[in-house]
Residue frames relative to the residue before (quaternion, step in Angstrom):
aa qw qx qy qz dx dy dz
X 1.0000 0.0000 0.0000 0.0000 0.00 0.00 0.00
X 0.0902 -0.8100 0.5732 0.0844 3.73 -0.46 0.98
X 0.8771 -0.2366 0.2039 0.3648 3.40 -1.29 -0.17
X 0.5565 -0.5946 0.4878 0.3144 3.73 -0.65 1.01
X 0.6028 -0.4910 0.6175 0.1196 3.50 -1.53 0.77
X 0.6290 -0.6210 0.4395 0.1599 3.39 -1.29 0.36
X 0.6091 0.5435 -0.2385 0.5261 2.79 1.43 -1.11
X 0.5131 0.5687 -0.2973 0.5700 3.98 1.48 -1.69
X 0.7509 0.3753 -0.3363 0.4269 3.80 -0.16 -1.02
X 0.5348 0.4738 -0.4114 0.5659 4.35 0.70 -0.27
X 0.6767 0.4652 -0.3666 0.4373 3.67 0.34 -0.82
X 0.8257 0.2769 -0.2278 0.4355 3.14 0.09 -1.04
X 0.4968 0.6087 -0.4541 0.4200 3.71 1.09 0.17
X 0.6517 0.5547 -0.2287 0.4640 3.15 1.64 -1.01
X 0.6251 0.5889 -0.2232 0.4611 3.41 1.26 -0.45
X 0.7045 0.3860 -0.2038 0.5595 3.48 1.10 -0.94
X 0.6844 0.3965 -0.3510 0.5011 3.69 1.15 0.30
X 0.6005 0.5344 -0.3374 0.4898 3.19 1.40 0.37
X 0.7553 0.3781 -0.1734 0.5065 2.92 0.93 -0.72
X 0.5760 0.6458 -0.2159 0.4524 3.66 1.89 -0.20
X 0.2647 -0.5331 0.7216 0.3537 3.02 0.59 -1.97
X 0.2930 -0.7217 0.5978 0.1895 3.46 -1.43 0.98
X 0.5989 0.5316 -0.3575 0.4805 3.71 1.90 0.00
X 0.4072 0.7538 -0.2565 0.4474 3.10 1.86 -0.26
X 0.8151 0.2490 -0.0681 0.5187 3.18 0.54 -1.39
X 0.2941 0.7181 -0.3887 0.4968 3.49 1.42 -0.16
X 0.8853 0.1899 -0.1284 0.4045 3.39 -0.02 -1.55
X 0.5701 0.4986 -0.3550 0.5480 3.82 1.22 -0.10
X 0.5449 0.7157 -0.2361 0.3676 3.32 1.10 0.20
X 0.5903 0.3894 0.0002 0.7071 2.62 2.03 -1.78
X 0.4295 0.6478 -0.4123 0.4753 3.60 1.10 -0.19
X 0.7231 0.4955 -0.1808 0.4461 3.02 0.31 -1.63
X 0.7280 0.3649 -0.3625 0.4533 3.82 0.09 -1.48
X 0.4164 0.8108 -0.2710 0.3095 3.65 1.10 -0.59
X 0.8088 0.3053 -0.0452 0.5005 2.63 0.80 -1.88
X 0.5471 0.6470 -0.3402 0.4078 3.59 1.65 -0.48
X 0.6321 0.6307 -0.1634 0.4194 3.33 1.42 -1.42
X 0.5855 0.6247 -0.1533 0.4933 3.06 1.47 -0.92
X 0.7415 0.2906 -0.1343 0.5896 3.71 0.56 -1.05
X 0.6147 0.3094 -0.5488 0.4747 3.63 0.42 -0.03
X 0.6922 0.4535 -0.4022 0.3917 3.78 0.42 -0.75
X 0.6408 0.3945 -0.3847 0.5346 4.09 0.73 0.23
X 0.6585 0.3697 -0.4863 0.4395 3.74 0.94 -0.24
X 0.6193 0.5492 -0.3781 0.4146 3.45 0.91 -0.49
X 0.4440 0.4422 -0.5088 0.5903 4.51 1.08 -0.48
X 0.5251 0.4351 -0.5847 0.4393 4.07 -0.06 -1.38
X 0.7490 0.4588 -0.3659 0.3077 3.46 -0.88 -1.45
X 0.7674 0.4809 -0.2957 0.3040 3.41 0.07 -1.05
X 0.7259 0.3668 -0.3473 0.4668 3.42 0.92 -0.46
X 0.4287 0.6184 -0.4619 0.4696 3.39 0.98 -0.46
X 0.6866 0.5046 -0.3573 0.3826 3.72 0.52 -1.02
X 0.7300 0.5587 -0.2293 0.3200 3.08 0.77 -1.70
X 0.6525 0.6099 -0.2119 0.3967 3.04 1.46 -1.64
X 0.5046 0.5992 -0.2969 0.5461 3.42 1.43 -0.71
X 0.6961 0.4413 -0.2549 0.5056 3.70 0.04 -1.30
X 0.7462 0.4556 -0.2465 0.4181 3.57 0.52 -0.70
X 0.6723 0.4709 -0.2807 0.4975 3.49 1.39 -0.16
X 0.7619 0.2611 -0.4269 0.4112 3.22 1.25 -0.53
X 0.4744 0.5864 -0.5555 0.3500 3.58 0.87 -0.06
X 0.7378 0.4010 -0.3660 0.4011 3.85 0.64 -0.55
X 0.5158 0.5523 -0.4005 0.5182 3.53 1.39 0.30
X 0.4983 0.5867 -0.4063 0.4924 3.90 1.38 -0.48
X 0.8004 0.5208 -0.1536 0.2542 3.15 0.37 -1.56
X 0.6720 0.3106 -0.2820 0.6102 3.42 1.68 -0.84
X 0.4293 0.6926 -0.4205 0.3990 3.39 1.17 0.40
X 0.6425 0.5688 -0.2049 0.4707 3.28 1.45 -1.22
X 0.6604 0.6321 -0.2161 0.3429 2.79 0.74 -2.03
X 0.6558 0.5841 -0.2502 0.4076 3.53 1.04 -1.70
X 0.6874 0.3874 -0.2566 0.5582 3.86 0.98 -1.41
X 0.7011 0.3801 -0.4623 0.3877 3.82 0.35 -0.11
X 0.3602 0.6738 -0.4739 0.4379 3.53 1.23 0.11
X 0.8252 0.5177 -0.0750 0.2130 2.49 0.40 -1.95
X 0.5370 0.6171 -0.1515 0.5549 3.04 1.99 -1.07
X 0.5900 0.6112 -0.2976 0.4357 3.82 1.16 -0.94
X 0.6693 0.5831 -0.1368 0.4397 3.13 0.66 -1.90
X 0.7079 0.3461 -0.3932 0.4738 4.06 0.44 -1.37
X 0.6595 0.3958 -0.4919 0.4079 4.04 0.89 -1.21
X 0.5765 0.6613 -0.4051 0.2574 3.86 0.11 -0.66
């Protein structure tokens, strides 16, 4: 059995608004984009700190990086 027809997919569209409500499905509709709008906008905060949290480790790895060779520099003129 493969994929419904066009004609099958109108029928039953007609059925689930009969048996729904076209304010019915309206609002589960908006439910839905709702809920879609919703998880992309929390997977996208996740990301960001991960980014930041990144950027923020290696810049504090530069710095004792630096810190270490200007020692290091002090210490040979001394």
């Amino acid at each position: 059995m493969g994929m419904p027809s066009v004609p099958q997919l109108l029928i039953i569209l007609v059925i689930v608004v009969l048996i729904f409500g076209a304010k019915r499905l309206k609002n589960l509709g908006g439910d839905l984009g709702s809920a879609v709008k919703g998880f992309k906008q929390a997977v996208k905060e996740e990301d960001s700190p991960k980014a930041e949290l990144e950027d923020a480790t290696t810049k504090a790895a530069n710095e004792v990086e630096d810190a270490v060779m200007n020692k290091t520099d002090d210490q040979k003129s001394a």
